[in-house]
N, C-alpha and C positions, 0 to 999 in steps of 0.2 A: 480336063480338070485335074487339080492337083489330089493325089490320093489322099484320104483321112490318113495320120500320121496313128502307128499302134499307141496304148495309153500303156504307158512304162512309170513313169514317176506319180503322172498325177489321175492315173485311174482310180484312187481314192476319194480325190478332192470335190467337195460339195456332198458326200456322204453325211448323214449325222453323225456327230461326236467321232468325225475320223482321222483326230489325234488321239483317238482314247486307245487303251491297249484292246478292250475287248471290238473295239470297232474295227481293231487292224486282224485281230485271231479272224474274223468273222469270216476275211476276204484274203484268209490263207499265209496270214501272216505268219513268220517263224517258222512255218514248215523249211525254207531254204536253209535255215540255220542248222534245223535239224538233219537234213540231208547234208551239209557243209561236214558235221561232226560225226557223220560215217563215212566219211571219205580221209584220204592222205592230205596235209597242210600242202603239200608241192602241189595234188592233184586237185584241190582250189583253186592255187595260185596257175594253175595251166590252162586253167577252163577259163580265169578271166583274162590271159595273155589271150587264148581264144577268140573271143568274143570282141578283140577289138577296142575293146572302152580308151577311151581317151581322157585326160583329165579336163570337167569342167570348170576347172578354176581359170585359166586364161591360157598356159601355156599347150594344153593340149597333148601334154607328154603321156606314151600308153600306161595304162595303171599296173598290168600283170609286168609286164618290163620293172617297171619303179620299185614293185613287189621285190623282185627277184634281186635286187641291190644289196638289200638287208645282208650280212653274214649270216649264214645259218649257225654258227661255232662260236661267235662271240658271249665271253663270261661276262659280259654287261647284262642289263636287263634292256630288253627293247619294248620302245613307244610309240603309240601310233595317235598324231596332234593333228586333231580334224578343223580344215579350217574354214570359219564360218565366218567370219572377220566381212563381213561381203561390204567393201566399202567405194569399188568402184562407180564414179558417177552413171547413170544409166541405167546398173543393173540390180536388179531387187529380186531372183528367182527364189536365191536358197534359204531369206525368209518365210516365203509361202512355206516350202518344204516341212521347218520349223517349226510353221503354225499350223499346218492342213494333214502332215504327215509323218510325225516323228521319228514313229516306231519304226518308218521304212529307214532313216537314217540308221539309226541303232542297233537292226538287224544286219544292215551291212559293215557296221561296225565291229559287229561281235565277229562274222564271220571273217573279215578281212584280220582281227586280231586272232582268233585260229590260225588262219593259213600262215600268216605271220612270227606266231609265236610271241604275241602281245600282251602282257596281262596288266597294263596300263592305259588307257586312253583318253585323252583331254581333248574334250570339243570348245575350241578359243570363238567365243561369241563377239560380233561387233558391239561396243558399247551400249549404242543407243538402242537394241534391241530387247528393250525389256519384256515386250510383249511374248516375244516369241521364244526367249530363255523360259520364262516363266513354264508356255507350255510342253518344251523341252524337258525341262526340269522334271516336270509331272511324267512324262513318259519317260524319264530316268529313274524315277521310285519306283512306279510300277512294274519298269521291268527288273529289276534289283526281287521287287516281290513274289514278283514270278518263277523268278529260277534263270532268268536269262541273264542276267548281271549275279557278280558275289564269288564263293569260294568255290563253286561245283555247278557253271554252267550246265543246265538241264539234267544235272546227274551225272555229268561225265567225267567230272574231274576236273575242268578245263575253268581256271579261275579269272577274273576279268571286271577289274573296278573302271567305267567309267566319272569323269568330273565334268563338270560344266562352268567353264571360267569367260566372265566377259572383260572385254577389254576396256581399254576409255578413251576410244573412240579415236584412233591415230592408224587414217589409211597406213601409214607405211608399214603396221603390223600386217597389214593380208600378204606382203612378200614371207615366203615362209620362214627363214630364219630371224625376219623380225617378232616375226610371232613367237617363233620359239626364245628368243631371247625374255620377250613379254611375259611368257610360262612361266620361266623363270624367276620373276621379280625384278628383272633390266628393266633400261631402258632398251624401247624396240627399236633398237640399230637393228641393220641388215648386217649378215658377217659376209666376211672373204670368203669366198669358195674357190677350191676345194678347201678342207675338205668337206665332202657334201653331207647333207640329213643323215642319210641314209648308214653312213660309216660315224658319225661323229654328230649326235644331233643333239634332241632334248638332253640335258644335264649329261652332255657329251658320251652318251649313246646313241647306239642305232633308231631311226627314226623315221616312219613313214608319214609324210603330210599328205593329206586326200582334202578335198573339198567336197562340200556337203553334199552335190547333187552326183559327185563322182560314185561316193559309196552309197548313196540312193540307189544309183542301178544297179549294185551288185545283187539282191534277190534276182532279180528278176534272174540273174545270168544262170543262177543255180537252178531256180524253178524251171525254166524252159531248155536252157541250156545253151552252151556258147556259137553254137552255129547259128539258133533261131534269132539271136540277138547279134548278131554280126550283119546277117542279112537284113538286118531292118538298117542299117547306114549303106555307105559307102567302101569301096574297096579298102580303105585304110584307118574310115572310122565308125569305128559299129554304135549301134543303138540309136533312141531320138536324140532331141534335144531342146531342154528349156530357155526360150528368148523373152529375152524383158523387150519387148516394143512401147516405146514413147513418144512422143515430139505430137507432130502435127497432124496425125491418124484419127480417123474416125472412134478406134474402138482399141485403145491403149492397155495393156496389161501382159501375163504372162503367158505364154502360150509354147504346148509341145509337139515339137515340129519333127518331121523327115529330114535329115542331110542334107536331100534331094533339095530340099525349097528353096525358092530363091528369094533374094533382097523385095523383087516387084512383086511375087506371090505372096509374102507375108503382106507384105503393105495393103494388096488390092483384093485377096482374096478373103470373103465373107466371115468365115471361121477365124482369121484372125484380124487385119489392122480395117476392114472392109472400105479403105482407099481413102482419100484425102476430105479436110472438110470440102464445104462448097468454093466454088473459085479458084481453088490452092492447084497448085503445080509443086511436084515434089523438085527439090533445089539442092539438096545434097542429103550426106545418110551417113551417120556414124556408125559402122556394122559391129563391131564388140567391145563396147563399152568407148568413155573417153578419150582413153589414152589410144586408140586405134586412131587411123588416118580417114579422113571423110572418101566417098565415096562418089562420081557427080551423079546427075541426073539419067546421062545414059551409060551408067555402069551398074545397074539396079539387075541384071540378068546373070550376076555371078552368085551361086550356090553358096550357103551360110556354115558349110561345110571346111575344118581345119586349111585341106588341101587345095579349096578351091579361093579359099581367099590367099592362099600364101599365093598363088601365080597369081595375081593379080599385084602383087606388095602389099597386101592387109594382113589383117587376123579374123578372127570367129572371136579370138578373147572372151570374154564371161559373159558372150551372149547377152550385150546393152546393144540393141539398136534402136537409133534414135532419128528422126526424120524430122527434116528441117524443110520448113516449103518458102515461096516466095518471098515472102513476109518478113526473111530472116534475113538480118546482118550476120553476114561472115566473121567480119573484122571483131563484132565482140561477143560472136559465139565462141571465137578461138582463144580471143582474150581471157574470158569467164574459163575455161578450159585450161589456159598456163596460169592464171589464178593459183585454180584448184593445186593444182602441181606444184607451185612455187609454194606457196603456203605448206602444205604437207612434206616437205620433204627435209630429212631429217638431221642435213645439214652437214654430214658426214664428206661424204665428196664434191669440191671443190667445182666441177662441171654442172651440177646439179645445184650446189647451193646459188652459185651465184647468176648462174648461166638462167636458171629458171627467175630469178626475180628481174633480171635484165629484162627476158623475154616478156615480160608483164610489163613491164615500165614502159616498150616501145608500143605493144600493141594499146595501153593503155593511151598512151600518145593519141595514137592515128585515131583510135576511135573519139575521143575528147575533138578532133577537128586541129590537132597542132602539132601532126605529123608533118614528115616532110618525104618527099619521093627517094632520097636515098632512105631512108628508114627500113626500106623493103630489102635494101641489099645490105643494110647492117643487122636487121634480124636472119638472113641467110647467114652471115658472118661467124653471128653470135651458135647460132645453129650447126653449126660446122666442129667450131670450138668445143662444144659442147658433147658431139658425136662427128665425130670427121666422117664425112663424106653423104651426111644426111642422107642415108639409103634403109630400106626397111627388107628385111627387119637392122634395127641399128647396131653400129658398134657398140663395142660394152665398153665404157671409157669411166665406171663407178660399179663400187660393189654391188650395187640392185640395177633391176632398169627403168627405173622410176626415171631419171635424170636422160636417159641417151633415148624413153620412147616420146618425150615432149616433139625434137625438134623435125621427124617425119610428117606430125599431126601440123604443126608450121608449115613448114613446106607446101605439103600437099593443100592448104588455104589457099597460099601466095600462090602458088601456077595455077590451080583453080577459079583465081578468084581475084585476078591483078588485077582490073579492071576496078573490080568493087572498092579497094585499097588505095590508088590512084584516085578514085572517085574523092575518096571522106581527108586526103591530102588539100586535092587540088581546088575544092568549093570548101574547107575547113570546117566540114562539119558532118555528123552519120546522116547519109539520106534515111535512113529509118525513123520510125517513132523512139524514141526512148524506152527503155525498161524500168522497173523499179528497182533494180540495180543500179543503174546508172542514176538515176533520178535522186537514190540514197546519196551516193559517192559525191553528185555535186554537192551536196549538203554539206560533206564531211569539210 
C-alpha cells in the first residue's frame, strides 16, 4: 500500500477558521519566521537550496537556486511578485491555499523577502478569484496588525509592505514576465529573455517570482529543517505535492501527495481519486495541467514526480491531472484544449498567433465530420512550423511557451489515437454523444 503522504501545506485545512491569524498562531504559525530573523539572509537562502523545493508553478526550477540569482549589490530596490495568477485549465490547488490557509503563504513570504532583501512584495491574483483575494486580503491586514508586515517586522528592523493585486483574467499573465508587465499597468505581453526577473524585472529591478504553493512550504523547511523535508521527495525533488485530480474519478479534488505516487495510485487509491466510476476504463490522463501531453492507458505507472515525467517526455506542470475514460473523444478533447490556447494568446509571436488558430480550425474540422485524412498530416505540418521538430519538451520558437507547448499535446493525440481521427474523417461524423459545447457551436 502506498504510504500516507506527510501533511506539509494542507495540515491546517478543515480546521475552524483556519484562514484566521489566530487559527494559524495556534498551530505554530510564525514561529519559522521568527527563527528565519535569527538567522543570516544567505543562511535561509541555503537551508532552502537544501531541502530541495522545486518550483510549483509548472516549470519546476529549484527555488534556493532562483534565490541566489538576485544581485546581492544591486542599488535598485528588489521585489519579490508572488504568482497566484493560477489560470491553467485543470489546476485549481493554490486557491485552496488562499482560501483554507493564507497565513502559511504570507509567512513564507515574509521569510523568502528576508533571505532576499525584499521589502516590497505583490501577490498577482487571478481575476476571477474574488473569493479567495477577499480572504487573502483579510490575512493581509491582520498580519500588518500583528507586527508581521510594516516598518519593523516583529521588532527587528526589517521592514516589508505586502499588496494584493488581481488581474482581469488573461492566462497569459501566469507566464511570469507577463504578469509582471500586468504589475506594472501594461499590457501582459510576455518579454524577451534575457534579460531575466531576476537581474531586470518588476519596474526593471531585481525580481524573484515564486508561486503560491512554492512559498507555502518554505515554513515548514524552517520549522523542521532542510534535510527532513528533502527526505520526504525524491532525490532531486524534496517535499509533497498538491495535485488537482479531475475528469472521470470517483472522488475529484485536491489532494497532498508523495513524489513517490504514481498516475494509477492517485486515480485508484482510496485516500484519493478511489478509481473510476462504474463500467469506465481509464483512456488517457493529462498529468500536469493542459498544456502537457496526454498520457495512454498503460503508461499510468510513471511517478507524478518533475524527473520522472521528463523521461517519459511529460511534465508534472501545476499539478492538473485530468482523467479521461472511455466515454471520451480525443478529437475534441484536443480540440477544446488548442481552443483554450488559441484564444489566450497574446498575439505577439507569429508561430503562436496564427499557428494556434490554424490548429483549431482543423481539429474543429474533423470533429464537425468534414475532415479529411490528410488533415492529420497537415496539422503535423502546421505543428512543426510552429515548433520544428514537435519534440518535448519543445523548441522555443516565441517569447513564452504558450505557442511551442500546444503542438506536443497534438502530436501525442494523433499517434495515440489515429484510429479514432480516421474514424470521425472516414464515416463524417464524432462517434461520440455530443457535448454542450458542441451542441452551443452548432447553434452559433
Amino acid at each position: 500500500m502506498l504510504p500516507a503522504a506527510e501533511k506539509v501545506i494542507t495540515r491546517n485545512w478543515g480546521k475552524p477558521d483556519s484562514w484566521t491569524l489566530e487559527a494559524y498562531r495556534k498551530s505554530g504559525g510564525y514561529q519559522s519566521l521568527e527563527k528565519a530573523l535569527g538567522m543570516s539572509p544567505q543562511a535561509v537562502t541555503d537551508e532552502v537550496k537544501k531541502s530541495n523545493l522545486r518550483g510549483r508553478g509548472g516549470a519546476g526550477f529549484p527555488t534556493g537556486l532562483k534565490w541566489s540569482f538576485v544581485p546581492k549589490d544591486s542599488p535598485k530596490p528588489k521585489y519579490l511578485a508572488v504568482n497566484a495568477d493560477e489560470s491553467e485549465p485543470g489546476t485549481f490547488k493554490d486557491r485552496y491555499i488562499l482560501e483554507n490557509d493564507p497565513h502559511m503563504l504570507l509567512e513564507g513570504i515574509a521569510i523568502a523577502a528576508f533571505a532576499l532583501g525584499v521589502h516590497t512584495a505583490y501577490i498577482y491574483a487571478r481575476g476571477e478569484f474574488k473569493f479567495p483575494t477577499q480572504r487573502l486580503q483579510g490575512a493581509v491586514d491582520e498580519a500588518y496588525q500583528a507586527g508581521f508586515f510594516g516598518p519593523s517586522m516583529l521588532g527587528k528592523g526589517f521592514a516589508l509592505d505586502v499588496y494584493v493585486v488581481r488581474g482581469a483574467g488573461a492566462y497569459i499573465c501566469g507566464e511570469e514576465t507577463g504578469m509582471l508587465e500586468s504589475l506594472e499597468g501594461k499590457k501582459g505581453w510576455p518579454r524577451l529573455k534575457p534579460p531575466f526577473p531576476a537581474v531586470v524585472g518588476l519596474f526593471g529591478s531585481p525580481t524573484v517570482v515564486n508561486n503560491v504553493e512554492t512559498l507555502a512550504s518554505v515554513p515548514a523547511i524552517l520549522e523542521h529543517g532542510a534535510a527532513w523535508y528533502a527526505k520526504l521527495g525524491t532525490e532531486k525533488s524534496g517535499g509533497t505535492k498538491l495535485i488537482c485530480l479531475s475528469g472521470s474519478v470517483k472522488r475529484p479534488g485536491v489532494f497532498e501527495i508523495s513524489m513517490r505516487t504514481t498516475v494509477r495510485q492517485l486515480i485508484e487509491d482510496e485516500r484519493y481519486g478511489q478509481g473510476m466510476p462504474a463500467g469506465r476504463k481509464v483512456k488517457a490522463v493529462i498529468p500536469g495541467g493542459s498544456s502537457a501531453p496526454v498520457l495512454a492507458a498503460n503508461e499510468l505507472d510513471v511517478e507524478l514526480e518533475f524527473e520522472a515525467l521528463k523521461k517519459v517526455d511529460n511534465m508534472a506542470g501545476s499539478g492538473g491531472v485530468i482523467v479521461m475514460d472511455d466515454t471520451t473523444c480525443m478529437v475534441r478533447s484536443l480540440w477544446r484544449v488548442i481552443r483554450f490556447y488559441a484564444e489566450e494568446s497574446c498575439g505577439q509571436c507569429t508561430p503562436c498567433r496564427e499557428g494556434g488558430g490554424w490548429l483549431e480550425k482543423i481539429l474543429e474540422r474533423i470533429e464537425r465530420g468534414q475532415g479529411r485524412e490528410s488533415d492529420l498530416d497537415l496539422l503535423m505540418d502546421v505543428c512543426d512550423n510552429i515548433s520544428p521538430g514537435v519534440a518535448w519538451p519543445p523548441a522555443q520558437t516565441t517569447i513564452c511557451v504558450l505557442g511551442p507547448s500546444m503542438p506536443p499535446a497534438v502530436a501525442a493525440g494523433i499517434q495515440m489515437f489515429r484510429d479514432e481521427y480516421l474514424t470521425h474523417v472516414r464515416e463524417g461524423r464524432c462517434p461520440f454523444p455530443p457535448d454542450r459545447l458542441l451542441l452551443r457551436l452548432a447553434r452559433v
